[in-house]
BAFIKOL-402666 format. One record per residue (C-alpha): residue in one letter; chain; y, z, x. Coordinates in pm, 1 decimal. Example, Ala and Ser with C-alpha at 12.3 -4.5 7.8 and 13.67 -1.06 7.14 Angstrom:
# residues 2
- residu,chaine,yy,zz,xx
- A,A,-450.0,780.0,1230.0;
- S,A,-106.0,714.0,1367.0;
END
This chain:
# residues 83
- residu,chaine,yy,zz,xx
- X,A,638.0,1420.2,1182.0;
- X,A,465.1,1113.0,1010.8;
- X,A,365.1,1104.8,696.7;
- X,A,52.8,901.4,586.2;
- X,A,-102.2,694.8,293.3;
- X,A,-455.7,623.2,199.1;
- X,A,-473.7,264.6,174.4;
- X,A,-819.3,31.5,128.1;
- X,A,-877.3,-310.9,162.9;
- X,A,-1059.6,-320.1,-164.3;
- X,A,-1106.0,-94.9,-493.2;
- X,A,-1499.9,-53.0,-306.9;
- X,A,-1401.4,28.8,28.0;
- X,A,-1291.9,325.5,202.8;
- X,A,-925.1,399.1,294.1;
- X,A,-791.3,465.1,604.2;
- X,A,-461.8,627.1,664.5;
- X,A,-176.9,454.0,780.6;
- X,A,195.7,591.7,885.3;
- X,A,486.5,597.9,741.5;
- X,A,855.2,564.6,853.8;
- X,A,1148.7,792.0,845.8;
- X,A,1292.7,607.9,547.0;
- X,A,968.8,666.1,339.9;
- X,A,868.8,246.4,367.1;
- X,A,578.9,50.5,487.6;
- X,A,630.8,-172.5,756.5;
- X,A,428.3,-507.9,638.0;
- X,A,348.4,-526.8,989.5;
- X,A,143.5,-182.2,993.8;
- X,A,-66.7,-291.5,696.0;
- X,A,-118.6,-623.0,882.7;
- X,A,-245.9,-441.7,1179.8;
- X,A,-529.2,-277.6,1006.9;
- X,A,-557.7,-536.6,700.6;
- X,A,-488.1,-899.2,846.7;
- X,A,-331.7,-1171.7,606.9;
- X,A,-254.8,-848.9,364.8;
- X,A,77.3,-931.7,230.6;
- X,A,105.3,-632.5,-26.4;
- X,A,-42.4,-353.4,-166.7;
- X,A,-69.7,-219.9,-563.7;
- X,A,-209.3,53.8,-696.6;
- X,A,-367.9,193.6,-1011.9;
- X,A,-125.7,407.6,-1223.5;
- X,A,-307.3,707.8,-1400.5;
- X,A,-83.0,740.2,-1711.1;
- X,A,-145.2,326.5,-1844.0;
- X,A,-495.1,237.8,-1638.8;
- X,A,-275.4,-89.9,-1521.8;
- X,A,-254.7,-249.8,-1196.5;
- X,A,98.8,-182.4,-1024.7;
- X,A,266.8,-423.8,-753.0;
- X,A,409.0,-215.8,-473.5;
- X,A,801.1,-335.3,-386.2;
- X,A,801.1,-524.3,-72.4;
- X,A,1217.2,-601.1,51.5;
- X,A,1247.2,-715.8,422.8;
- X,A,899.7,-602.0,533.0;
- X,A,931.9,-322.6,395.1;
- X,A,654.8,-168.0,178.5;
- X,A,859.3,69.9,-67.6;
- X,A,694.8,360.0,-252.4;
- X,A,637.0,386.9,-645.8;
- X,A,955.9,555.4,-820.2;
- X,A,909.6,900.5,-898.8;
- X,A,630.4,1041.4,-710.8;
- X,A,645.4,860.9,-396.3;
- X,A,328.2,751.9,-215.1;
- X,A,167.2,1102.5,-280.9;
- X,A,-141.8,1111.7,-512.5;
- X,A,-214.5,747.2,-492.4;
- X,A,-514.4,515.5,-303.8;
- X,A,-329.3,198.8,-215.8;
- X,A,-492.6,-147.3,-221.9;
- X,A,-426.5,-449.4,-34.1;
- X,A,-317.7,-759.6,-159.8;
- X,A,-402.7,-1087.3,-27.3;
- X,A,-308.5,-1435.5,-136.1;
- X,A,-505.3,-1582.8,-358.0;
- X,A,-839.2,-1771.8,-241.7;
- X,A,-864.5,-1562.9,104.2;
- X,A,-1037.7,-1216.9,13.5;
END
């Protein structure tokens, strides 16, 4: 059974939910699909207020340490000069 994550293209926006593989990752390609020229996602951490990068190793999207994707709206990122 797929799991999935809330993920928006902008802090403004809505999120949508997008699936998850059996090895808990991303695919880059999935976010593309629903986010074109996304080529990462962070998110905001509730203990420090800051901005955090989300891992990305062979295409792979991997989720925060610790609690997993759980509990978390993810943002897109975009290179810079195209959002």
């Amino acid at each position: 059974m797929s799991e999935f994550i809330l993920v928006a293209e902008d802090f403004n926006d809505d999120p949508i939910e997008l699936p998850v593989e059996d090895d808990n990752t991303l695919l880059l390609s999935t976010l593309q699909g629903q986010f074109p020229g996304a080529t990462g996602m962070k998110y905001r951490n509730p203990e420090s207020k800051a901005i955090r990068g989300i891992r990305l190793n062979e295409s792979k999207l991997h989720p925060p340490g610790g609690g997993g994707w759980n509990g978390h709206i993810f943002y897109c990122v975009f290179p810079k000069g195209t959002s």
